[in-house]
Biopython code that builds the backbone (N, CA, C, O; Angstrom):
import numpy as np
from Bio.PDB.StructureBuilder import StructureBuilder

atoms = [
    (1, "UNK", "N", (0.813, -1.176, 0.000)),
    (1, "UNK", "CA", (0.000, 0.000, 0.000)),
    (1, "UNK", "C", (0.863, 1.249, 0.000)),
    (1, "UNK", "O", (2.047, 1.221, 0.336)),
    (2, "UNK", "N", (0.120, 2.525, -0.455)),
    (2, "UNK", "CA", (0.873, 3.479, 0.096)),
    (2, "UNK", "C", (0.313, 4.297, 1.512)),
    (2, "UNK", "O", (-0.792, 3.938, 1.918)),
    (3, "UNK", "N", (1.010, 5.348, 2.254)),
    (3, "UNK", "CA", (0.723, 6.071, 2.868)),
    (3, "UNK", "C", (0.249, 7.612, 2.917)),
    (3, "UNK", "O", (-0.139, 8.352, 3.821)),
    (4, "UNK", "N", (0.459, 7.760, 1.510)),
    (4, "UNK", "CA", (0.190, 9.249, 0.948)),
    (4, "UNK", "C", (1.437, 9.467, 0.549)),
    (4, "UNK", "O", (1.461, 10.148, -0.477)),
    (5, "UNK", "N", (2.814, 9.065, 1.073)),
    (5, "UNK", "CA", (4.326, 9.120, 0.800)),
    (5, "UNK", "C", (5.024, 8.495, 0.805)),
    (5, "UNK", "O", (6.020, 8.469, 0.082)),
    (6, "UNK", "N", (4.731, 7.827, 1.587)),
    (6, "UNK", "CA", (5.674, 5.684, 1.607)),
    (6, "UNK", "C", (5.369, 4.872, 1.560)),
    (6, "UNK", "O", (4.671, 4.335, 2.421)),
    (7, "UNK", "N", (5.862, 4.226, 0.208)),
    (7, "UNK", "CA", (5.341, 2.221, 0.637)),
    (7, "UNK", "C", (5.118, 1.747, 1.768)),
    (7, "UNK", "O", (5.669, 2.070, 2.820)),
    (8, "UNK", "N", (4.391, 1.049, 1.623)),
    (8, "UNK", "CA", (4.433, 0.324, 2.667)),
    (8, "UNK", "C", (3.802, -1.290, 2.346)),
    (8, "UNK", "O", (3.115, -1.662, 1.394)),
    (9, "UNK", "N", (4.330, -2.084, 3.549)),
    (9, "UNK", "CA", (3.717, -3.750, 3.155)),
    (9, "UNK", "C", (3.512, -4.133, 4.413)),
    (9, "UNK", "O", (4.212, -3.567, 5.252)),
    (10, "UNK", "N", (2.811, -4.870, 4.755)),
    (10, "UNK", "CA", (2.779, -5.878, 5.934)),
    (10, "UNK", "C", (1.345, -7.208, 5.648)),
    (10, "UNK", "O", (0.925, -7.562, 4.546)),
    (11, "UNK", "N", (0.905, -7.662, 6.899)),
    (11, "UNK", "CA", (-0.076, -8.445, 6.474)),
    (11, "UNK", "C", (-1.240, -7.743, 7.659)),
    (11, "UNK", "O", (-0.976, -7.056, 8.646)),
    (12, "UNK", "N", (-2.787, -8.269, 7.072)),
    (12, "UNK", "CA", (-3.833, -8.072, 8.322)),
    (12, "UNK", "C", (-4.570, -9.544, 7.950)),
    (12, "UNK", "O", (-4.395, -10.482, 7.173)),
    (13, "UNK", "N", (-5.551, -9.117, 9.060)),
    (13, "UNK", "CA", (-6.429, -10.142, 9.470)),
    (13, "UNK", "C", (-8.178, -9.600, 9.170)),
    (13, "UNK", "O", (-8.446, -8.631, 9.880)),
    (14, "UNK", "N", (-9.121, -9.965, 8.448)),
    (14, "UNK", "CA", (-10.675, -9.575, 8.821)),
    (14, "UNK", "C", (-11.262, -11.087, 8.588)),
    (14, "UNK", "O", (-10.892, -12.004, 7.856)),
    (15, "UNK", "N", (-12.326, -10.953, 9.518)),
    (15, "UNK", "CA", (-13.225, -11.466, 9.304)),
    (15, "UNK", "C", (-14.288, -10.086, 8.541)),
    (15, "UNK", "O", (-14.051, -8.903, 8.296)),
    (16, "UNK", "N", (-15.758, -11.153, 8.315)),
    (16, "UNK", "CA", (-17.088, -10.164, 7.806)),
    (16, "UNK", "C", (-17.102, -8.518, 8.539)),
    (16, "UNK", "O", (-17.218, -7.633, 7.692)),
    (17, "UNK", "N", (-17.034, -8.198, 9.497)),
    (17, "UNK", "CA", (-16.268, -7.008, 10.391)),
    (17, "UNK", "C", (-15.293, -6.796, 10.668)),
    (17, "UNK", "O", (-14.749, -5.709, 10.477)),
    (18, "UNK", "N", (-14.737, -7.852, 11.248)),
    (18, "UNK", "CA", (-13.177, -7.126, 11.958)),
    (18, "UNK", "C", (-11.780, -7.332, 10.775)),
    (18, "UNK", "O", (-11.561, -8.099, 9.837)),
    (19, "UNK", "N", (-10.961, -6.072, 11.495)),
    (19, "UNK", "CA", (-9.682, -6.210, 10.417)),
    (19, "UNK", "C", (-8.456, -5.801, 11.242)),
    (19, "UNK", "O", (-8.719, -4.751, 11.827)),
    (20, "UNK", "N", (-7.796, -6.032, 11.385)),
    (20, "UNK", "CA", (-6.762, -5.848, 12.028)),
    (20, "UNK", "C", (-5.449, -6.204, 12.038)),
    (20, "UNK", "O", (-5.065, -7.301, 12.444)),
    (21, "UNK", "N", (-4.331, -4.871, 11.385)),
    (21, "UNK", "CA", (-3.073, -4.914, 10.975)),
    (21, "UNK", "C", (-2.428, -5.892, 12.180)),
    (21, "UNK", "O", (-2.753, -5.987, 13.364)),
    (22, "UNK", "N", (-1.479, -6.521, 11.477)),
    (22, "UNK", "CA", (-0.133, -6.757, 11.933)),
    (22, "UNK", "C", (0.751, -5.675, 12.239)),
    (22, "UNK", "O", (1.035, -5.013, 11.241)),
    (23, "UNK", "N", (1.306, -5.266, 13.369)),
    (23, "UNK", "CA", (2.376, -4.367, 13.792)),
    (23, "UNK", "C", (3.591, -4.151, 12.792)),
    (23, "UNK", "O", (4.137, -3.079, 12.528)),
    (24, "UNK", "N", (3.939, -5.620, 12.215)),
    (24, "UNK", "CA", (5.098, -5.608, 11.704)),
    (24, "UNK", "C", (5.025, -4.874, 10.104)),
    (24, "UNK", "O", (5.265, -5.474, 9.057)),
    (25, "UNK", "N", (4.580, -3.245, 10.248)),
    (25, "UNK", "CA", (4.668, -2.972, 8.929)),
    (25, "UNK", "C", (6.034, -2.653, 8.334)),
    (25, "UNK", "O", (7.065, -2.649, 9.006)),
    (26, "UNK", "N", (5.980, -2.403, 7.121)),
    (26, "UNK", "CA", (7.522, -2.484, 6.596)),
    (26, "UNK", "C", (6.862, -1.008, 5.740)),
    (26, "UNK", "O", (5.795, -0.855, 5.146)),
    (27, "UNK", "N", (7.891, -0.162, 5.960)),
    (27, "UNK", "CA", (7.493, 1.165, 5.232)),
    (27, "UNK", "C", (8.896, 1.628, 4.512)),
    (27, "UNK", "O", (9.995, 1.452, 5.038)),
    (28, "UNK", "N", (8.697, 2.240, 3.241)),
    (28, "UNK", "CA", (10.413, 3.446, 2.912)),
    (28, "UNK", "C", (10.296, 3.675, 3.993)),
    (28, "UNK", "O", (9.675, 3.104, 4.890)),
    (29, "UNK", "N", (11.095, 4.823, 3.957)),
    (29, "UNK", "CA", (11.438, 6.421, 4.838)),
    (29, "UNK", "C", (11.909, 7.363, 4.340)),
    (29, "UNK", "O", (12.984, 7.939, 4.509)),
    (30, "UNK", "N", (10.843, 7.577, 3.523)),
    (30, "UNK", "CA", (10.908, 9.271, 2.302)),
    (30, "UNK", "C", (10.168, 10.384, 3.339)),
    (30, "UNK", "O", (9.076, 10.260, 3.895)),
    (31, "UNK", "N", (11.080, 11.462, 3.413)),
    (31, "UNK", "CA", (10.865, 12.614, 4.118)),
    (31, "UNK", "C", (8.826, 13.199, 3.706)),
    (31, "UNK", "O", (8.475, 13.002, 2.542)),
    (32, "UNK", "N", (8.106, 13.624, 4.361)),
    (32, "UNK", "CA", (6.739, 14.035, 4.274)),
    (32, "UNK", "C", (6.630, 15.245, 4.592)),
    (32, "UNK", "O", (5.631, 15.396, 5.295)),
    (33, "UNK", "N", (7.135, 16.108, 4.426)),
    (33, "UNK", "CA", (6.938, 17.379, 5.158)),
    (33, "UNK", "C", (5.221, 17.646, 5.019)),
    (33, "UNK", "O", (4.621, 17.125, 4.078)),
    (34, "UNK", "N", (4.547, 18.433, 5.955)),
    (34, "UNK", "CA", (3.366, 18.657, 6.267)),
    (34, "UNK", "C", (2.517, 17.759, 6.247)),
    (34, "UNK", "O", (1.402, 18.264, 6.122)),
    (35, "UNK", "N", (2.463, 16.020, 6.344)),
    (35, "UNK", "CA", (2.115, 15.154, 6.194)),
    (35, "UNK", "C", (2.356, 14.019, 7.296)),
    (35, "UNK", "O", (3.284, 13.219, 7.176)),
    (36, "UNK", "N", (1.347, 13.990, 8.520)),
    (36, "UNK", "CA", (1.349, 13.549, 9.864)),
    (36, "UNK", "C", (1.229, 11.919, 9.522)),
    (36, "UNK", "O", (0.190, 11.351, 9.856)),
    (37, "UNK", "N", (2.399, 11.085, 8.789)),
    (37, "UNK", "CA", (2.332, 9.817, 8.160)),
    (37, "UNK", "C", (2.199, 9.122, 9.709)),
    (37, "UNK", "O", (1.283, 8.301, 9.753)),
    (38, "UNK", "N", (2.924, 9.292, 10.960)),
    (38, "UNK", "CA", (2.983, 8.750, 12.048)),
    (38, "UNK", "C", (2.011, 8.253, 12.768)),
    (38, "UNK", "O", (1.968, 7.167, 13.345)),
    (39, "UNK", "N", (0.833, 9.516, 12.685)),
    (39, "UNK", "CA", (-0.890, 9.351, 12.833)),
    (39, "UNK", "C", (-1.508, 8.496, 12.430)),
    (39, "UNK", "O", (-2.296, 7.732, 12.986)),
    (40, "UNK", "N", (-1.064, 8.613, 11.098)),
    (40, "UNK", "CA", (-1.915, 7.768, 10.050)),
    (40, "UNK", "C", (-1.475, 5.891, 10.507)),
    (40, "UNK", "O", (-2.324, 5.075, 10.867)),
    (41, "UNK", "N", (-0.036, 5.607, 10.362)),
    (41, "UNK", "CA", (0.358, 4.058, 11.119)),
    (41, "UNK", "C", (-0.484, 4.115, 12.195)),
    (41, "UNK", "O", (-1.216, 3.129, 12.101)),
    (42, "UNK", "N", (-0.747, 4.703, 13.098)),
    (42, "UNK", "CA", (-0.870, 4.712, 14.454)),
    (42, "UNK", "C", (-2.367, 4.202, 14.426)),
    (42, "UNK", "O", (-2.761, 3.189, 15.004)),
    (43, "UNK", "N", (-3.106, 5.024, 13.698)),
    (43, "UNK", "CA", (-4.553, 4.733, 13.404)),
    (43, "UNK", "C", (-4.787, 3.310, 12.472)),
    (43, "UNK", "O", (-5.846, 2.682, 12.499)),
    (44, "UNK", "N", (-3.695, 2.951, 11.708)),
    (44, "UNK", "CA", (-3.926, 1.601, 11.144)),
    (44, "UNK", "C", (-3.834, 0.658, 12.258)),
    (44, "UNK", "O", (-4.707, -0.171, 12.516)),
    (45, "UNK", "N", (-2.818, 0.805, 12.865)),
    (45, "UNK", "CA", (-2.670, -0.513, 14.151)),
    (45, "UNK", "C", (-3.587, -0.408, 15.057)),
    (45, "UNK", "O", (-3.834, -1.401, 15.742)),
    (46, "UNK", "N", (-4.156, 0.566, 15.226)),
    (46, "UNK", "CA", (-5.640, 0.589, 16.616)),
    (46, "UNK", "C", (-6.811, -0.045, 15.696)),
    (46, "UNK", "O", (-7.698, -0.671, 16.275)),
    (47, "UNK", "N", (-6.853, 0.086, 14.321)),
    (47, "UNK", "CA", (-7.767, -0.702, 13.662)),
    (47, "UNK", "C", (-8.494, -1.688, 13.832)),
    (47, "UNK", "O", (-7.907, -2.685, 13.411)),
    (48, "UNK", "N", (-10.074, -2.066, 14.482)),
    (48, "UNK", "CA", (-9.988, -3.377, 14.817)),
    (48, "UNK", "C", (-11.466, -3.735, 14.261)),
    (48, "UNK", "O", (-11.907, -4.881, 14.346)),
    (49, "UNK", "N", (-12.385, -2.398, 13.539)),
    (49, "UNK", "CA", (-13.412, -2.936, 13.032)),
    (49, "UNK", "C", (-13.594, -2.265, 11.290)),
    (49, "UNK", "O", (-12.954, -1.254, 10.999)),
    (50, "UNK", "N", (-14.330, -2.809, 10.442)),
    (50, "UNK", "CA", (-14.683, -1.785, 9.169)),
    (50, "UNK", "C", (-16.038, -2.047, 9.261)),
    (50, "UNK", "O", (-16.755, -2.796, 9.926)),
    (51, "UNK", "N", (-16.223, -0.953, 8.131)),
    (51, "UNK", "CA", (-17.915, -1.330, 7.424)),
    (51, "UNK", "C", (-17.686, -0.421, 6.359)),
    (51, "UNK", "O", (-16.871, 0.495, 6.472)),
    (52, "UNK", "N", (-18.505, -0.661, 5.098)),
    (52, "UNK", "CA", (-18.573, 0.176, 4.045)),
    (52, "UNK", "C", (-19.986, 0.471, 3.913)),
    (52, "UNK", "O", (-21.084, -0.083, 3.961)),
    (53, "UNK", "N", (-19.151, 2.222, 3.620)),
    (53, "UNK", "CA", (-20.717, 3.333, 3.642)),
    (53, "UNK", "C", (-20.685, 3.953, 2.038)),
    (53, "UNK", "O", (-19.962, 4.858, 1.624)),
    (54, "UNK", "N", (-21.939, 2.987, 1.107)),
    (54, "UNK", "CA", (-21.572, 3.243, -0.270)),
    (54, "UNK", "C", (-20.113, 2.601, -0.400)),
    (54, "UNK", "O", (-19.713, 1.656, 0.279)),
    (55, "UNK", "N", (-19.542, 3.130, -1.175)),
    (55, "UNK", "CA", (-18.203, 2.685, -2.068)),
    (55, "UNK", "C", (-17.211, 2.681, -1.148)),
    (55, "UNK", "O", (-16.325, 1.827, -1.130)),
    (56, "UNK", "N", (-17.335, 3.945, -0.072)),
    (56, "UNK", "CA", (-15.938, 4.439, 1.281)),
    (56, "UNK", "C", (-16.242, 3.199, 2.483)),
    (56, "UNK", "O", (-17.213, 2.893, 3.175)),
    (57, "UNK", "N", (-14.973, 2.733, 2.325)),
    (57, "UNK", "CA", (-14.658, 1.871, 3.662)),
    (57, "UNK", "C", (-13.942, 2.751, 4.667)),
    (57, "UNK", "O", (-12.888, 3.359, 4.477)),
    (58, "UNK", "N", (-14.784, 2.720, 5.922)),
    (58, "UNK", "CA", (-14.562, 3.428, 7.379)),
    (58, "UNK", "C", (-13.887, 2.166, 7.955)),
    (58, "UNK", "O", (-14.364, 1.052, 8.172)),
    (59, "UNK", "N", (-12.397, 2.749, 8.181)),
    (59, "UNK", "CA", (-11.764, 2.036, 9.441)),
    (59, "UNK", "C", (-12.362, 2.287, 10.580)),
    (59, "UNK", "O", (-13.175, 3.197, 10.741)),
    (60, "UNK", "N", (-12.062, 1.638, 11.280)),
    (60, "UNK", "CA", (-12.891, 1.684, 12.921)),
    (60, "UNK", "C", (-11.895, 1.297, 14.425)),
    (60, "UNK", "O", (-10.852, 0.643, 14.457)),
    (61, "UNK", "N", (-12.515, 1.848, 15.407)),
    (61, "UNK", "CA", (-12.078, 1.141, 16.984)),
    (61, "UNK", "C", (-13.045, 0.728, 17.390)),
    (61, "UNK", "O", (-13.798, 1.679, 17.599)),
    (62, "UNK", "N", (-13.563, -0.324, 17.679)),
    (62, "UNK", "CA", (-15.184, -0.807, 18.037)),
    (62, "UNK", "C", (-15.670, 0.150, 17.597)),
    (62, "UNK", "O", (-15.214, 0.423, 16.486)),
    (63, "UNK", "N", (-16.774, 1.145, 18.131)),
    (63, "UNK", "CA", (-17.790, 1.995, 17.382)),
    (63, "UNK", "C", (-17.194, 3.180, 17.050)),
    (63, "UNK", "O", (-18.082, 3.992, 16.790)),
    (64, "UNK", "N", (-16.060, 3.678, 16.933)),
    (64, "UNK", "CA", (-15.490, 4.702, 16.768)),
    (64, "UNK", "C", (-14.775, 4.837, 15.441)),
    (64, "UNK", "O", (-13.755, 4.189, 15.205)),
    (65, "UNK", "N", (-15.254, 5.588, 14.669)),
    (65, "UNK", "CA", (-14.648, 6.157, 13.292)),
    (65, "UNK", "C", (-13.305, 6.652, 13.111)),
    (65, "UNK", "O", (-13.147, 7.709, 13.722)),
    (66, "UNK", "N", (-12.174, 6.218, 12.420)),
    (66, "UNK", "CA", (-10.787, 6.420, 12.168)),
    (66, "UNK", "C", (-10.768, 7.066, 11.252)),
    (66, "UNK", "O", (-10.655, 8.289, 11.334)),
    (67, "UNK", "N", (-10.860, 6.513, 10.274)),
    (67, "UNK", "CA", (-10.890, 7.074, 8.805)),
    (67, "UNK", "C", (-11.978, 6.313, 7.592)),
    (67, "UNK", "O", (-12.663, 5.291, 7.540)),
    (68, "UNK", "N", (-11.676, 7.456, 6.713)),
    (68, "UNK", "CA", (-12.928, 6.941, 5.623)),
    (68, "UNK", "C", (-11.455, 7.034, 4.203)),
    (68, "UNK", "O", (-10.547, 7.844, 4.017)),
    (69, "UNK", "N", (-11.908, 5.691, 3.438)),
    (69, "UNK", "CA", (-11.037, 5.828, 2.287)),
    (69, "UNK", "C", (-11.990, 5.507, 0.871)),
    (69, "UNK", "O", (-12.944, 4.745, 0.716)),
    (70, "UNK", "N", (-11.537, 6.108, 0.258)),
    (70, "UNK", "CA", (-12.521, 5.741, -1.112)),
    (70, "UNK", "C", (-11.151, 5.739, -2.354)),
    (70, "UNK", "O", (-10.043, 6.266, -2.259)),
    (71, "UNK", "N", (-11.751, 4.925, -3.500)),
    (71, "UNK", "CA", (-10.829, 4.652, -4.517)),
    (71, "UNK", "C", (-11.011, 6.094, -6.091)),
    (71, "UNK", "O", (-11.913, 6.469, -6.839)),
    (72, "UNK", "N", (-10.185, 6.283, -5.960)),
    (72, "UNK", "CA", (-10.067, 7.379, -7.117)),
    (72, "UNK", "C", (-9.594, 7.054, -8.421)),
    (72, "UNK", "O", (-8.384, 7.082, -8.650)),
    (73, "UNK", "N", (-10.326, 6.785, -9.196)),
    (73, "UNK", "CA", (-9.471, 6.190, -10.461)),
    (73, "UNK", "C", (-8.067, 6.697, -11.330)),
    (73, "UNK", "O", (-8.188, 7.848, -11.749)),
    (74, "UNK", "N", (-7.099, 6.207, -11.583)),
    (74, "UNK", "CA", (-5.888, 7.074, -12.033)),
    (74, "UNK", "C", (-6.272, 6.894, -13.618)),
    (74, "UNK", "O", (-6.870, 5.878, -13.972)),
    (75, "UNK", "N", (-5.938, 7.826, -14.483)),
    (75, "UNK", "CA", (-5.763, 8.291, -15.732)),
    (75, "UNK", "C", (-4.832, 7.513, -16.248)),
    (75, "UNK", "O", (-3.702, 7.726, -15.809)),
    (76, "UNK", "N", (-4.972, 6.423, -17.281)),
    (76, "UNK", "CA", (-3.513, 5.998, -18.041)),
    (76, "UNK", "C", (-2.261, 7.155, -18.455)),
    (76, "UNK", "O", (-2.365, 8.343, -18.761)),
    (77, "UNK", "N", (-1.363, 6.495, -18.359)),
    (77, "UNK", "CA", (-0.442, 7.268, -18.377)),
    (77, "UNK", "C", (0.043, 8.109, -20.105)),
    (77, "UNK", "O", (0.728, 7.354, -20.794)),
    (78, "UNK", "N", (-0.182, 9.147, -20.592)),
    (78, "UNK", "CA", (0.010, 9.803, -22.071)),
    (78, "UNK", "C", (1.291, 9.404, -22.417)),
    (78, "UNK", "O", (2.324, 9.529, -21.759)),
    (79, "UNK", "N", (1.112, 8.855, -23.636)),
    (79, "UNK", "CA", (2.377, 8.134, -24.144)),
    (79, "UNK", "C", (2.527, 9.302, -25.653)),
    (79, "UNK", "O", (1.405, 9.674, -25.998)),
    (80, "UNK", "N", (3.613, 9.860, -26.492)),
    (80, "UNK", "CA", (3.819, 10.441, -27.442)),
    (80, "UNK", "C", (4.295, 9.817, -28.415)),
    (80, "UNK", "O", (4.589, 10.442, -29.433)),
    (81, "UNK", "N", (4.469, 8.549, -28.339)),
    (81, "UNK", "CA", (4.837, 7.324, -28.993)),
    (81, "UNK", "C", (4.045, 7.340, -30.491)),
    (81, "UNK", "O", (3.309, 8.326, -30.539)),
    (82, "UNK", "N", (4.016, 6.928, -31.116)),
    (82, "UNK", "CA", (2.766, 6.808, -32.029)),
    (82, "UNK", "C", (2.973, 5.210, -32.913)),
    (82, "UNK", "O", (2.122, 4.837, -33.721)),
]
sb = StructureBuilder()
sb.init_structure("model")
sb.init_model(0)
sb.init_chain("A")
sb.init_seg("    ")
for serial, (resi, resn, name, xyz) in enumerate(atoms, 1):
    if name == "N":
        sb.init_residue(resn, " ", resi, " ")
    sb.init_atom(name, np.array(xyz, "f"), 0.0, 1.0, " ", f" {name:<3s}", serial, name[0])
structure = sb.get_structure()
């Protein structure tokens, strides 16, 4: 996955609700300036429930909302090739 700035890999666990990272993530360590990446790990490992609202999957702490992520489609890349 990424973080907004660094790879990252590790493994999780869900059942039908629950999901919950493994500690042992493996990340770069590319500088983020204005970008609280530390928060963001921190809130993956307290992770311990989801549900999807529409298309956005809400991470969770039992009933408590972490984050909301939704998928943005990327643009193929313009080639000048012909």
């Amino acid at each position: 996955g990424n973080t907004g700035c660094n790879s990252m890999s590790g493994n999780f666990d869900y059942t039908d609700s629950s999901f919950v990272f493994n500690e042992r993530i493996m990340m770069t360590k590319m500088a983020c300036p204005g970008y609280n990446e530390q928060v963001f790990v921190k809130n993956l490992l307290r992770t311990n429930r989801f549900r999807f609202d529409d298309s956005v999957l809400v991470l969770m702490v039992e009933e408590q909302e972490l984050s909301r992520w939704s998928r943005t489609p990327t643009k193929p890349p313009v080639s000048n090739k012909l």
